[in-house]
mmCIF file of the N, C-alpha and C atoms, coordinates in Angstrom:
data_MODEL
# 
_entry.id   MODEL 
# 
loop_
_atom_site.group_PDB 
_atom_site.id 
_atom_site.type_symbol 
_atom_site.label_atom_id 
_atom_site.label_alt_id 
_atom_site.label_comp_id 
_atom_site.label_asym_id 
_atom_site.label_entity_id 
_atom_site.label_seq_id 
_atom_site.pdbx_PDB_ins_code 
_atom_site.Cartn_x 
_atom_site.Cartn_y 
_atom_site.Cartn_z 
_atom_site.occupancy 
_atom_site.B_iso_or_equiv 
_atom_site.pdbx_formal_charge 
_atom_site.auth_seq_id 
_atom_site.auth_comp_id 
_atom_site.auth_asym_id 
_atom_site.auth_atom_id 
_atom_site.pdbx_PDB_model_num 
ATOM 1   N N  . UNK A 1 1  ? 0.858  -1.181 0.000  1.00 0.00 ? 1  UNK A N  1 
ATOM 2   C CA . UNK A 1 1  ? 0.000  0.000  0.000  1.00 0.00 ? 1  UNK A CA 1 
ATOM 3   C C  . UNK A 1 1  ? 0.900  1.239  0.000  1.00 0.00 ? 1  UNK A C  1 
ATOM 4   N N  . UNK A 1 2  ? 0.759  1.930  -1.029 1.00 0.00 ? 2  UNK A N  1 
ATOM 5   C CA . UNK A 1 2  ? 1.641  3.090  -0.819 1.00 0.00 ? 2  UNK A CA 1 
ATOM 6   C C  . UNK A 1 2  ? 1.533  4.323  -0.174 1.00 0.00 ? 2  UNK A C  1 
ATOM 7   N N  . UNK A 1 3  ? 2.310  5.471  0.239  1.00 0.00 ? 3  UNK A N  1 
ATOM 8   C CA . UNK A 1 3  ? 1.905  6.555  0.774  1.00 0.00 ? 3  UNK A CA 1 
ATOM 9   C C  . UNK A 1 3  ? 0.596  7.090  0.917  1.00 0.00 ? 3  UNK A C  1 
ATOM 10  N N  . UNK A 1 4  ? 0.052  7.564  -0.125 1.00 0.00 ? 4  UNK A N  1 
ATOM 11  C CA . UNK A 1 4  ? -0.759 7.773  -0.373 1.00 0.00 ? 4  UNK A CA 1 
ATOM 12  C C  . UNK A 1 4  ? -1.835 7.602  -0.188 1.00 0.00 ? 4  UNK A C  1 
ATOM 13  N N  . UNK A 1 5  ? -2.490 6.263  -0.604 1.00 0.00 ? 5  UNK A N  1 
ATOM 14  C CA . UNK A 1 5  ? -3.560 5.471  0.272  1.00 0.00 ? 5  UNK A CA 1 
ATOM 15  C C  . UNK A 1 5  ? -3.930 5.464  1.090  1.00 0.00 ? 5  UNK A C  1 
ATOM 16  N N  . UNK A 1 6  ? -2.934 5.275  2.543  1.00 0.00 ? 6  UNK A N  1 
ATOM 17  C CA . UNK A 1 6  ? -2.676 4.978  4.074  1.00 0.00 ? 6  UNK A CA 1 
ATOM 18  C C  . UNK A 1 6  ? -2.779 6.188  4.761  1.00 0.00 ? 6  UNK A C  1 
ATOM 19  N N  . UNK A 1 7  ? -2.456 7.999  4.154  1.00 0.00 ? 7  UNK A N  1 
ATOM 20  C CA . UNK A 1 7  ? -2.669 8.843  4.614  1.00 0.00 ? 7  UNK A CA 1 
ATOM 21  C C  . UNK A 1 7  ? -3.964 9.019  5.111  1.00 0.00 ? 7  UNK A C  1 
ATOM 22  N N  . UNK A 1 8  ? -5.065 8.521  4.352  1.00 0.00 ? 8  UNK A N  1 
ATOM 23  C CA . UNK A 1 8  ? -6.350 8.697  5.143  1.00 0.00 ? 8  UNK A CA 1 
ATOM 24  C C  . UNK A 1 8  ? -6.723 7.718  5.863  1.00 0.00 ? 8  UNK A C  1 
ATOM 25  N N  . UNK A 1 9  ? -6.159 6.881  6.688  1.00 0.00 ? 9  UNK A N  1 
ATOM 26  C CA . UNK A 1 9  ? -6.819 6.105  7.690  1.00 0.00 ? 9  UNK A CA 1 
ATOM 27  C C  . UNK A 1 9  ? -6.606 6.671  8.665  1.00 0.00 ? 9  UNK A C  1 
ATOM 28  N N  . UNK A 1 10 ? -7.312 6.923  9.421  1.00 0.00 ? 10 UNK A N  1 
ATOM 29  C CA . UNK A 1 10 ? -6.944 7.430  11.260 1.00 0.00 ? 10 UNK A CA 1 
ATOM 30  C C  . UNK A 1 10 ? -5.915 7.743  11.780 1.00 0.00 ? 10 UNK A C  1 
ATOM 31  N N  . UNK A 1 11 ? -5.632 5.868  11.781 1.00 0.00 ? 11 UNK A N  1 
ATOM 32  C CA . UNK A 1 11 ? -4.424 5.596  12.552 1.00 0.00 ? 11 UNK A CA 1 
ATOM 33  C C  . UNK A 1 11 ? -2.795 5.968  11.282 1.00 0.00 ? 11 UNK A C  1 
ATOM 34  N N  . UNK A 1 12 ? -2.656 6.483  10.786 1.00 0.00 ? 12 UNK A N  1 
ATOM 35  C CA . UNK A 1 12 ? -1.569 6.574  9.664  1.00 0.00 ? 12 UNK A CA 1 
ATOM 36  C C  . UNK A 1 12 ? -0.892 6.860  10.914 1.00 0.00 ? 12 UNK A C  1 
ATOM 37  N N  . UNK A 1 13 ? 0.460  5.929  10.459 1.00 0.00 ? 13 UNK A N  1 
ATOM 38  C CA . UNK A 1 13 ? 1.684  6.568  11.469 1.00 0.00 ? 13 UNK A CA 1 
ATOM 39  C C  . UNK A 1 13 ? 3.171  6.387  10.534 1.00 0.00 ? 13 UNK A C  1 
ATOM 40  N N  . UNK A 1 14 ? 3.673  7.949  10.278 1.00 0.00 ? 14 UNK A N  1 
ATOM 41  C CA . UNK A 1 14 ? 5.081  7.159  9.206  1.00 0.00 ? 14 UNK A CA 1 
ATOM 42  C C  . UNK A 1 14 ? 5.930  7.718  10.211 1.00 0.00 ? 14 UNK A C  1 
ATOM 43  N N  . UNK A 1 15 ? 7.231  6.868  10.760 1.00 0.00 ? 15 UNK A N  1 
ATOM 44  C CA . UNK A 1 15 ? 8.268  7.453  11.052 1.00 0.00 ? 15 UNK A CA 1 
ATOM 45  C C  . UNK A 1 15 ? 9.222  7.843  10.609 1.00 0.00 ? 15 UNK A C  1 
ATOM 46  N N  . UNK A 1 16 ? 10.441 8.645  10.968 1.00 0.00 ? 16 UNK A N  1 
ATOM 47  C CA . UNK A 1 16 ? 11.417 9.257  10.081 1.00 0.00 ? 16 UNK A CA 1 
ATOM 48  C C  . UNK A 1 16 ? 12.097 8.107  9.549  1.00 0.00 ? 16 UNK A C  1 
ATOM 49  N N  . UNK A 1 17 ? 12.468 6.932  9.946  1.00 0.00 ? 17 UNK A N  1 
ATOM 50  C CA . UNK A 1 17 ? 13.075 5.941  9.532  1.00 0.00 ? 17 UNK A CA 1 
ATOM 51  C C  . UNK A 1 17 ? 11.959 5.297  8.318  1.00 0.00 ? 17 UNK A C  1 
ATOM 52  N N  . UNK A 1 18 ? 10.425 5.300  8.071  1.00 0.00 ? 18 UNK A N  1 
ATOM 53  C CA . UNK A 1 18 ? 10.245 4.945  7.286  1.00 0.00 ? 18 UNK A CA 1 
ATOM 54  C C  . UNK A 1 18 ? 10.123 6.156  6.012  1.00 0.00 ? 18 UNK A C  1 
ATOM 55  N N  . UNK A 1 19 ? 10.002 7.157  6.109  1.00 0.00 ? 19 UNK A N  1 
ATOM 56  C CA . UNK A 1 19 ? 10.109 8.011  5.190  1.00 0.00 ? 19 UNK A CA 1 
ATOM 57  C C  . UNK A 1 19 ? 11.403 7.954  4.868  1.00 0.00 ? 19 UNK A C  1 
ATOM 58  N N  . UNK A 1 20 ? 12.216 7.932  5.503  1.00 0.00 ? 20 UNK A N  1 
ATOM 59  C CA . UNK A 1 20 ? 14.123 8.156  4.991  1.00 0.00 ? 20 UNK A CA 1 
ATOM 60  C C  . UNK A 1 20 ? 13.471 6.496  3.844  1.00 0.00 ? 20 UNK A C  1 
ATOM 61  N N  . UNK A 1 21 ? 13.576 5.243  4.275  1.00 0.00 ? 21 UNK A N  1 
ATOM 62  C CA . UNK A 1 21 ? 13.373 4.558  3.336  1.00 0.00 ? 21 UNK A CA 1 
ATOM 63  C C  . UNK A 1 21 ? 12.319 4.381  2.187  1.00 0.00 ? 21 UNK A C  1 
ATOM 64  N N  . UNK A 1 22 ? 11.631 5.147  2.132  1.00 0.00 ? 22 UNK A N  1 
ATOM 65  C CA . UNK A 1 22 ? 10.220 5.243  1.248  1.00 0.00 ? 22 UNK A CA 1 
ATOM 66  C C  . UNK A 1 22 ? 10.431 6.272  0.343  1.00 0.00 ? 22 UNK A C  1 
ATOM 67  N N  . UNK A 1 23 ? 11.375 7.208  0.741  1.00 0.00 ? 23 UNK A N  1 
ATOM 68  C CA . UNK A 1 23 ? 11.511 8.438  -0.449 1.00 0.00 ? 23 UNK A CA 1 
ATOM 69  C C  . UNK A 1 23 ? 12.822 8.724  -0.365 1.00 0.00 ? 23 UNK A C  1 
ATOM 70  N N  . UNK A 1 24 ? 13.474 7.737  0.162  1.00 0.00 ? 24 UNK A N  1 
ATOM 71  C CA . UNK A 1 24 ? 15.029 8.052  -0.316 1.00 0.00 ? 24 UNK A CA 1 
ATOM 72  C C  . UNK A 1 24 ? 15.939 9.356  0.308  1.00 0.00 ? 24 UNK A C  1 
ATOM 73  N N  . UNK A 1 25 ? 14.825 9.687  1.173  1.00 0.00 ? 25 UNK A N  1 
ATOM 74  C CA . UNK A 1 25 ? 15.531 10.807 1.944  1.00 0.00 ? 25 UNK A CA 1 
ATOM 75  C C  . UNK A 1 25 ? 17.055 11.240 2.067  1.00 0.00 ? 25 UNK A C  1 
ATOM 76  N N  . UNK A 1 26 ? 17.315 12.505 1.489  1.00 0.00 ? 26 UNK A N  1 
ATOM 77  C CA . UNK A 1 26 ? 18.891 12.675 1.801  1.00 0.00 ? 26 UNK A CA 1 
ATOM 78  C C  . UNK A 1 26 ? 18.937 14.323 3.009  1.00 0.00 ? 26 UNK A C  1 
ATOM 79  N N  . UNK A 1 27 ? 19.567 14.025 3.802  1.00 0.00 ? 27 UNK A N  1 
ATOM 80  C CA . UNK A 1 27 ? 19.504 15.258 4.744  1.00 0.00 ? 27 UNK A CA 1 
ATOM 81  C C  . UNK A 1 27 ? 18.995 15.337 6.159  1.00 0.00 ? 27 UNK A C  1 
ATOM 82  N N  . UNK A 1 28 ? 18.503 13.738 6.206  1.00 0.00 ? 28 UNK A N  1 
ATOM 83  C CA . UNK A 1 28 ? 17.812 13.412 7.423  1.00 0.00 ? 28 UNK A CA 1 
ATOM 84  C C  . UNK A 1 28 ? 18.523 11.856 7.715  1.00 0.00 ? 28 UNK A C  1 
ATOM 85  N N  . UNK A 1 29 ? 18.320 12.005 9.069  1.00 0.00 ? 29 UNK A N  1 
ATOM 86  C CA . UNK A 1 29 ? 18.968 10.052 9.373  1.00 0.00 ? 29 UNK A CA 1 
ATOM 87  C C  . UNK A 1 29 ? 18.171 9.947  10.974 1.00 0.00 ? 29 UNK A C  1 
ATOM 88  N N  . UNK A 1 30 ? 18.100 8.622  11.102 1.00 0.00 ? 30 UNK A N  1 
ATOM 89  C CA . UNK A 1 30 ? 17.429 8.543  12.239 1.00 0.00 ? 30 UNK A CA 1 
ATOM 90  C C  . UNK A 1 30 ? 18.325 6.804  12.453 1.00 0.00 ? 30 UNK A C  1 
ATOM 91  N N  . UNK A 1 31 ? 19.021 7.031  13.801 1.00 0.00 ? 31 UNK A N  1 
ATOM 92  C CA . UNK A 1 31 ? 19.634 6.041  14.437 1.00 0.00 ? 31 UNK A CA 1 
ATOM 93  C C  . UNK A 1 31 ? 18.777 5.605  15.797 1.00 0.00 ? 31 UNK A C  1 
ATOM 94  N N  . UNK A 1 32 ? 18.764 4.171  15.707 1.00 0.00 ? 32 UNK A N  1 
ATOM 95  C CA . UNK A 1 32 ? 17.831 3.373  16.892 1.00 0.00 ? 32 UNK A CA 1 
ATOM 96  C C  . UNK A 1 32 ? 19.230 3.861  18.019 1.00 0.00 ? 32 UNK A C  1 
ATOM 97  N N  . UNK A 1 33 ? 18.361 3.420  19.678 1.00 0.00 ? 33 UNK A N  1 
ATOM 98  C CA . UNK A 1 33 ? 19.030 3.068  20.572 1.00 0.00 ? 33 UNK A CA 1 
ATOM 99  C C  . UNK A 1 33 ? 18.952 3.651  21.685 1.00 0.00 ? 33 UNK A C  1 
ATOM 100 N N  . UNK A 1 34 ? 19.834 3.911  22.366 1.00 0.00 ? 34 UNK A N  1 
ATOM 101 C CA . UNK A 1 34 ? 19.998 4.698  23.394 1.00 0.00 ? 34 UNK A CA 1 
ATOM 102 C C  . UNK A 1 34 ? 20.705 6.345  23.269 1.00 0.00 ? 34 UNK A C  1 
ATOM 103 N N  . UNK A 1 35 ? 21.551 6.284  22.612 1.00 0.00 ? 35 UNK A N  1 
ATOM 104 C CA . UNK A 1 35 ? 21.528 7.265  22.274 1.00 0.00 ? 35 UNK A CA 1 
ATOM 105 C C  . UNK A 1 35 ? 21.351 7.551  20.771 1.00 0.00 ? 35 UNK A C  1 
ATOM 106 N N  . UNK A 1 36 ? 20.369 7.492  20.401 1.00 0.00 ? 36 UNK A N  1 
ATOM 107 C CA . UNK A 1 36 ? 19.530 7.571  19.270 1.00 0.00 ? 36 UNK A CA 1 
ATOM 108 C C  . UNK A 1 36 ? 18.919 8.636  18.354 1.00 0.00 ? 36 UNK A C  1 
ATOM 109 N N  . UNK A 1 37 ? 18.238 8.727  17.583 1.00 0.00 ? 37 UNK A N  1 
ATOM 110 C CA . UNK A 1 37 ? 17.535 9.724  17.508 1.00 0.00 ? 37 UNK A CA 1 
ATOM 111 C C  . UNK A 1 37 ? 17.446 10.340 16.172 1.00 0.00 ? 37 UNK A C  1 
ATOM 112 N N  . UNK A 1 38 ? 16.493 11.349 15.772 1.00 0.00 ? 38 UNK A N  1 
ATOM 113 C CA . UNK A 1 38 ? 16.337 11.686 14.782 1.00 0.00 ? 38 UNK A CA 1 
ATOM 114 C C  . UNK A 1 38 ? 17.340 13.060 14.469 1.00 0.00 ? 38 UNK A C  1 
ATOM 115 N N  . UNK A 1 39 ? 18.311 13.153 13.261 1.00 0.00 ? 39 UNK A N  1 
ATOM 116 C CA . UNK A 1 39 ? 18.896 13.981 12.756 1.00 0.00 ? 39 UNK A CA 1 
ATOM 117 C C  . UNK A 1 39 ? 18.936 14.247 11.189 1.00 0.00 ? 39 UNK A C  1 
ATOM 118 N N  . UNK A 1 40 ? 18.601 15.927 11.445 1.00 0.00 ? 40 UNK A N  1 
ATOM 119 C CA . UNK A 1 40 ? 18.196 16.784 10.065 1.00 0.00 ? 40 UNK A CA 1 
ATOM 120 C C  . UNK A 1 40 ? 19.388 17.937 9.835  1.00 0.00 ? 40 UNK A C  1 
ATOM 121 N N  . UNK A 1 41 ? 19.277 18.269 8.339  1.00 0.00 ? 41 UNK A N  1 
ATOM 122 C CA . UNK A 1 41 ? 20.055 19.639 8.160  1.00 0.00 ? 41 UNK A CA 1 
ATOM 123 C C  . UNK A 1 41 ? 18.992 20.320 8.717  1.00 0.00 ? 41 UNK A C  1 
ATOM 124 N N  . UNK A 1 42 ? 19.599 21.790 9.118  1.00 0.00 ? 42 UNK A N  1 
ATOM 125 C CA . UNK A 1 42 ? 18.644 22.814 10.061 1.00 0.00 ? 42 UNK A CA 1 
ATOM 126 C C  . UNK A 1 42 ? 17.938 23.060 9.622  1.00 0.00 ? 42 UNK A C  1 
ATOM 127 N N  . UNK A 1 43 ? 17.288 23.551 7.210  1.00 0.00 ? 43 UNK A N  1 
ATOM 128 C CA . UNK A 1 43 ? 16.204 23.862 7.354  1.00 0.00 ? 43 UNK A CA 1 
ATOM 129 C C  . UNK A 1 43 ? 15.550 22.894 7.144  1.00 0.00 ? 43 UNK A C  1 
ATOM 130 N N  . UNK A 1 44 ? 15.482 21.421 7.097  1.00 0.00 ? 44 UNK A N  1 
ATOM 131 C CA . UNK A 1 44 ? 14.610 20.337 6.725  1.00 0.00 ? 44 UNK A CA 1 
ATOM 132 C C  . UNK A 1 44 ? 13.714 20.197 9.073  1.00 0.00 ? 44 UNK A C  1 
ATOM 133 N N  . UNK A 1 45 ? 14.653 20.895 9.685  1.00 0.00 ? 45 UNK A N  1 
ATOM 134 C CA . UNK A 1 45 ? 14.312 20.517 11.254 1.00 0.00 ? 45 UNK A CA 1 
ATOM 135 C C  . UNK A 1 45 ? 13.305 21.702 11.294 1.00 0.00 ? 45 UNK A C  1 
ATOM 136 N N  . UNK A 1 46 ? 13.532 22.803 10.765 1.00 0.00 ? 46 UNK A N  1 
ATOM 137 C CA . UNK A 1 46 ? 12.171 23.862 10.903 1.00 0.00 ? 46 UNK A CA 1 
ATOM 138 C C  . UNK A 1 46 ? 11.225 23.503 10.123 1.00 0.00 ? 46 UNK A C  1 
ATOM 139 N N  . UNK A 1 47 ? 11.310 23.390 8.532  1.00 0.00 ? 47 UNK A N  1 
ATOM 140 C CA . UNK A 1 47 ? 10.068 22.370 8.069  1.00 0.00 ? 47 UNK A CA 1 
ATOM 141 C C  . UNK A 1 47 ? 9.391  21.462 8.677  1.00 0.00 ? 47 UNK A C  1 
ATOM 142 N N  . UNK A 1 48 ? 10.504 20.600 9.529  1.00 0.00 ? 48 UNK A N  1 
ATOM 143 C CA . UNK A 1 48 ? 9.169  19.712 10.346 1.00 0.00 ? 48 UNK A CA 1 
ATOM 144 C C  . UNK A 1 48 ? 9.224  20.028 11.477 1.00 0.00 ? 48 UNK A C  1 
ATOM 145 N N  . UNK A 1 49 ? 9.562  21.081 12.285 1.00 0.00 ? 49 UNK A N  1 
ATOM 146 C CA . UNK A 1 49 ? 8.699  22.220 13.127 1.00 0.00 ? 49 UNK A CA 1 
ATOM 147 C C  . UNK A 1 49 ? 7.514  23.138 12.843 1.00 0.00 ? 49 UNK A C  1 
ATOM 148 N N  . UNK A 1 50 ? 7.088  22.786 11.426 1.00 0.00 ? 50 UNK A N  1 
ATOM 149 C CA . UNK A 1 50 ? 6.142  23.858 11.265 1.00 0.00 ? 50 UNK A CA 1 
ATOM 150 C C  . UNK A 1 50 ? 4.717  23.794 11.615 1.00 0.00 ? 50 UNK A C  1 
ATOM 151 N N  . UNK A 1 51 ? 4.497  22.424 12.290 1.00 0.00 ? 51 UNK A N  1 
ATOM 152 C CA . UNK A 1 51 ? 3.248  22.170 12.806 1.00 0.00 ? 51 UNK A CA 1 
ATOM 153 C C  . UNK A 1 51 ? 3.395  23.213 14.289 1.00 0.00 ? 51 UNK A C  1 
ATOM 154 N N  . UNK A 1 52 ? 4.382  23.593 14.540 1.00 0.00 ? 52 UNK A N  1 
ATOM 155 C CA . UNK A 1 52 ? 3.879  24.104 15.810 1.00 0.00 ? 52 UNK A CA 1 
ATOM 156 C C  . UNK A 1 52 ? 3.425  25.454 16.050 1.00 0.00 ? 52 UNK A C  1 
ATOM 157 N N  . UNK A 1 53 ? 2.810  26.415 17.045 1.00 0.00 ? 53 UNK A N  1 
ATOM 158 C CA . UNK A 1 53 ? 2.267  27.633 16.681 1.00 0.00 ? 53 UNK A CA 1 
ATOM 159 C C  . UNK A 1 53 ? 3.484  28.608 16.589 1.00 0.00 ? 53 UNK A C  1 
ATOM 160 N N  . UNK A 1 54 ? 3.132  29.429 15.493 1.00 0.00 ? 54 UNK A N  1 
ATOM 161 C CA . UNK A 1 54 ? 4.087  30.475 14.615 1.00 0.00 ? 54 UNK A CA 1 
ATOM 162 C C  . UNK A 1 54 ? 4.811  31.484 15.618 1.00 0.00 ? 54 UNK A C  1 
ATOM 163 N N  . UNK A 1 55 ? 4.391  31.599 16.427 1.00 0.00 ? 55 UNK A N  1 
ATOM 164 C CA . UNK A 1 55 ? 5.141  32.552 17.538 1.00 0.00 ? 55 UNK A CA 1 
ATOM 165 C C  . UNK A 1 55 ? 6.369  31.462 17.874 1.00 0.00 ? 55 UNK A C  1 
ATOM 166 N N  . UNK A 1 56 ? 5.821  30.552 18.254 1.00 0.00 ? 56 UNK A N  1 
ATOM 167 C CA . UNK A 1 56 ? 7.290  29.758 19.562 1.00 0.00 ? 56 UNK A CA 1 
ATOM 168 C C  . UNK A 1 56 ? 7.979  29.089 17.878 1.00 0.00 ? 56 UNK A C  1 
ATOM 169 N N  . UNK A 1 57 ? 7.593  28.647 16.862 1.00 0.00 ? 57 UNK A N  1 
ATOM 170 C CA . UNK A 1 57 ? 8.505  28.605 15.444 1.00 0.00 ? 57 UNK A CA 1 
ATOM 171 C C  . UNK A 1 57 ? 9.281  30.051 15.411 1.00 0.00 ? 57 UNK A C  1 
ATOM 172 N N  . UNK A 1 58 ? 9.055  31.188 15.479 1.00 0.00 ? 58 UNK A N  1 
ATOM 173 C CA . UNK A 1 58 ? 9.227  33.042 15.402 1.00 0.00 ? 58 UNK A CA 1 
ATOM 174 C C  . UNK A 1 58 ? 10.831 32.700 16.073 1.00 0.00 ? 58 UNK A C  1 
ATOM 175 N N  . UNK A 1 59 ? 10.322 32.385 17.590 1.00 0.00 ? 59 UNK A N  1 
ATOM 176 C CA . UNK A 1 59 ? 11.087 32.517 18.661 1.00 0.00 ? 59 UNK A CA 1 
ATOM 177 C C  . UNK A 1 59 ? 12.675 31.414 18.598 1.00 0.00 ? 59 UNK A C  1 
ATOM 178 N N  . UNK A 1 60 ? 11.599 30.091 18.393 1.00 0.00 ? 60 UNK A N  1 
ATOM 179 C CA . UNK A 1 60 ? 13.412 29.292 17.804 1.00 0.00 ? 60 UNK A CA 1 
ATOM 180 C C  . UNK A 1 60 ? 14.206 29.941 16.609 1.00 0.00 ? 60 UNK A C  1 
ATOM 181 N N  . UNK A 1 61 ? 13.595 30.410 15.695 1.00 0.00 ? 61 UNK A N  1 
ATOM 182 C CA . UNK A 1 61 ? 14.500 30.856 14.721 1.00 0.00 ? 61 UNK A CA 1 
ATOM 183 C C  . UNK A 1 61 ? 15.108 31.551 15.132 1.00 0.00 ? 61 UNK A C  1 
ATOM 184 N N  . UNK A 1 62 ? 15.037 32.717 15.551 1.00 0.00 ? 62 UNK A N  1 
ATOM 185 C CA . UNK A 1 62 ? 15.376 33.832 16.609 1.00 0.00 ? 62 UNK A CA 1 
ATOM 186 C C  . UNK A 1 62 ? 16.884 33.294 17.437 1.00 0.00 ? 62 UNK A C  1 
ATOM 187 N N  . UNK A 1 63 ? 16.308 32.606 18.294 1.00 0.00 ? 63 UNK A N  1 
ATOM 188 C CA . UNK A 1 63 ? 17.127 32.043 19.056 1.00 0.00 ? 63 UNK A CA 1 
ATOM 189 C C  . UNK A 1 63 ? 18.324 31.650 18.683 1.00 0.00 ? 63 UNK A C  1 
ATOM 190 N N  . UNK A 1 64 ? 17.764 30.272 17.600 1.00 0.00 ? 64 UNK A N  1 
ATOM 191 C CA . UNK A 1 64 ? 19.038 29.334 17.135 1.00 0.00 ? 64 UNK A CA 1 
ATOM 192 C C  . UNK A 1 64 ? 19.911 30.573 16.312 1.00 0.00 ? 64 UNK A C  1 
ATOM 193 N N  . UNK A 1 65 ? 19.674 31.405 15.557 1.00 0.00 ? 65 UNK A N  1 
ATOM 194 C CA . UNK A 1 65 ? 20.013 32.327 14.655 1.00 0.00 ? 65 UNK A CA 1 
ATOM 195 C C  . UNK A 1 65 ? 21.265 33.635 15.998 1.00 0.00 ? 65 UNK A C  1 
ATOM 196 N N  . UNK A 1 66 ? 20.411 33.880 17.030 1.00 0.00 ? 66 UNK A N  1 
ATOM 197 C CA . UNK A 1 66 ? 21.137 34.103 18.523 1.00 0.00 ? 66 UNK A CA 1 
ATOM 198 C C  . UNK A 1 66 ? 22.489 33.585 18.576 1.00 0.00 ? 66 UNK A C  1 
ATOM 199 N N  . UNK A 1 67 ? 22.109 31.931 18.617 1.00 0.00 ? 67 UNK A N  1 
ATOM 200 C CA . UNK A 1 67 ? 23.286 30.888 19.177 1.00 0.00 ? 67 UNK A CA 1 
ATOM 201 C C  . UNK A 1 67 ? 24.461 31.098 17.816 1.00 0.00 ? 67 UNK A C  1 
ATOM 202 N N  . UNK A 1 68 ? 23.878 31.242 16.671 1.00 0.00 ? 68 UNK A N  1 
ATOM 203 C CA . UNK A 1 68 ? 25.102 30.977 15.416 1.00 0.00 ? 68 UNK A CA 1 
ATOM 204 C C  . UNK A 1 68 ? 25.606 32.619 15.030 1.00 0.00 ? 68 UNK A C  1 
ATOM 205 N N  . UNK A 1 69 ? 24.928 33.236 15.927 1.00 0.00 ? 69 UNK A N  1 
ATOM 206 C CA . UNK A 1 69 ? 25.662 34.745 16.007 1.00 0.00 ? 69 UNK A CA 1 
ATOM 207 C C  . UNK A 1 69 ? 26.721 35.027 17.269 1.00 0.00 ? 69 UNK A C  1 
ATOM 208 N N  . UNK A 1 70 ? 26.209 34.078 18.311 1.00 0.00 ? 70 UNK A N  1 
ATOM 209 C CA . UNK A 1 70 ? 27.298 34.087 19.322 1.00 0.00 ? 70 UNK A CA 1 
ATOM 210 C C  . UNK A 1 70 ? 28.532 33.060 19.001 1.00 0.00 ? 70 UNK A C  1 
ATOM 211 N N  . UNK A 1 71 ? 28.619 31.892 18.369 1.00 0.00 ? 71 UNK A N  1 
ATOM 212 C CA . UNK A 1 71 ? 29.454 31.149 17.869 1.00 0.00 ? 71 UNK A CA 1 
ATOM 213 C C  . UNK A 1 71 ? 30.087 31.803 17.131 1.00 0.00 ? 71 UNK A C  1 
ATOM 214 N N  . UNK A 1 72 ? 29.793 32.605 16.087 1.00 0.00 ? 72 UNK A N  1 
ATOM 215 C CA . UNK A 1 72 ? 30.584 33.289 14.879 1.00 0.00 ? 72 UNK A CA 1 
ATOM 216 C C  . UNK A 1 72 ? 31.721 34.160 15.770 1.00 0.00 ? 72 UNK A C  1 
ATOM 217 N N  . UNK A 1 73 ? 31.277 35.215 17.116 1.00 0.00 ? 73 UNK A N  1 
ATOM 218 C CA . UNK A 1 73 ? 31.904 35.707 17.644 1.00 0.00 ? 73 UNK A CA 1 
ATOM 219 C C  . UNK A 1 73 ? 32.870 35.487 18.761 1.00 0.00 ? 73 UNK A C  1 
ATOM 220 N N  . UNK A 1 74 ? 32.340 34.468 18.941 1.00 0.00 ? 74 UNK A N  1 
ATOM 221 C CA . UNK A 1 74 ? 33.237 33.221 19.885 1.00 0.00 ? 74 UNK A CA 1 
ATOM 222 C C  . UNK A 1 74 ? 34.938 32.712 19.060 1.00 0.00 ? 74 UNK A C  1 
ATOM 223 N N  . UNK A 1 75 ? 34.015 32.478 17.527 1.00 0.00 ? 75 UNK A N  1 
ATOM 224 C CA . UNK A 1 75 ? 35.467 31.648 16.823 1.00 0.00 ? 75 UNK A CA 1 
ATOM 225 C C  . UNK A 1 75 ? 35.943 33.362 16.149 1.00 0.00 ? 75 UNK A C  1 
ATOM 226 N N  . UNK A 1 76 ? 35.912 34.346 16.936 1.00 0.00 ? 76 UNK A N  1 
ATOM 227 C CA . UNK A 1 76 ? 36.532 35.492 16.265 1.00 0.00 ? 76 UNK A CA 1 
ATOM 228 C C  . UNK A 1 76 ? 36.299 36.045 14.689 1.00 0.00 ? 76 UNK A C  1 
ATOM 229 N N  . UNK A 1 77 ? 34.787 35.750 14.454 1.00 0.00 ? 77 UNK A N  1 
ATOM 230 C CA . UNK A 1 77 ? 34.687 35.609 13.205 1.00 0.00 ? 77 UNK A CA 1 
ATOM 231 C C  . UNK A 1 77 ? 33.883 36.687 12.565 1.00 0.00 ? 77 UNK A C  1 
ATOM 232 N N  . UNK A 1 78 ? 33.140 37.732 13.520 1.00 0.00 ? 78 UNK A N  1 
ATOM 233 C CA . UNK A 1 78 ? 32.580 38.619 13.464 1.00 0.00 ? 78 UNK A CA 1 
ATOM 234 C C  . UNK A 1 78 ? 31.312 37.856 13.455 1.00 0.00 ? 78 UNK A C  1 
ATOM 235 N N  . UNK A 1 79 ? 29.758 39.025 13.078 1.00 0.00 ? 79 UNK A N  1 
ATOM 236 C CA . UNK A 1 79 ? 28.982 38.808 12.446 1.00 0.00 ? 79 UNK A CA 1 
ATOM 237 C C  . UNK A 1 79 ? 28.485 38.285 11.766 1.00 0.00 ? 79 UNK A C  1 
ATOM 238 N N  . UNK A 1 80 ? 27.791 37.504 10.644 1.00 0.00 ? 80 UNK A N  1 
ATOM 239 C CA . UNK A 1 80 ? 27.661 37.201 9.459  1.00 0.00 ? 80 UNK A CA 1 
ATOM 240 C C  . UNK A 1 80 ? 26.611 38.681 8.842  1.00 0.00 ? 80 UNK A C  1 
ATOM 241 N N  . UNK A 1 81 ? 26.820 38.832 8.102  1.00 0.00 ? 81 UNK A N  1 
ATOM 242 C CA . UNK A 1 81 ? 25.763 39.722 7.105  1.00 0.00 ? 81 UNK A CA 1 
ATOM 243 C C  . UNK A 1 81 ? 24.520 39.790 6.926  1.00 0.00 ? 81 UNK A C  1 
# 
């Protein structure tokens, strides 16, 4: 049954491990375990943040954008533009 189909049943459940194998995903990986877990390039991780409400999405961008402005100045690198 492919994607498609299965989206309208109720219960549809795809995880990142089956989408990485179902569409060949490049940019995302998801490792089982204990220390495990799902990993994205940063804008494929706000794309699938975008279910959440647009203010606290506003606010991480903000933030993370914060953190890679204090890193830049940390490694003596100035600003970025």
């Amino acid at each position: 049954m492919g994607l498609e189909n299965r989206q309208d049943s109720g219960s549809f459940i795809l995880t990142a491990r089956q989408w990485i194998g179902k569409t060949n995903a490049r940019g995302i990986k998801a490792k089982p375990g204990r220390f495990g877990g799902t990993f994205a390039l940063k804008d494929i991780a706000f794309e699938f943040a975008s279910w959440i409400p647009v203010e606290f999405k506003l606010c991480l961008i903000r933030e993370f954008q914060r953190l890679k402005d204090e890193e830049h100045e940390t490694a003596g690198l100035g600003c970025p533009a």
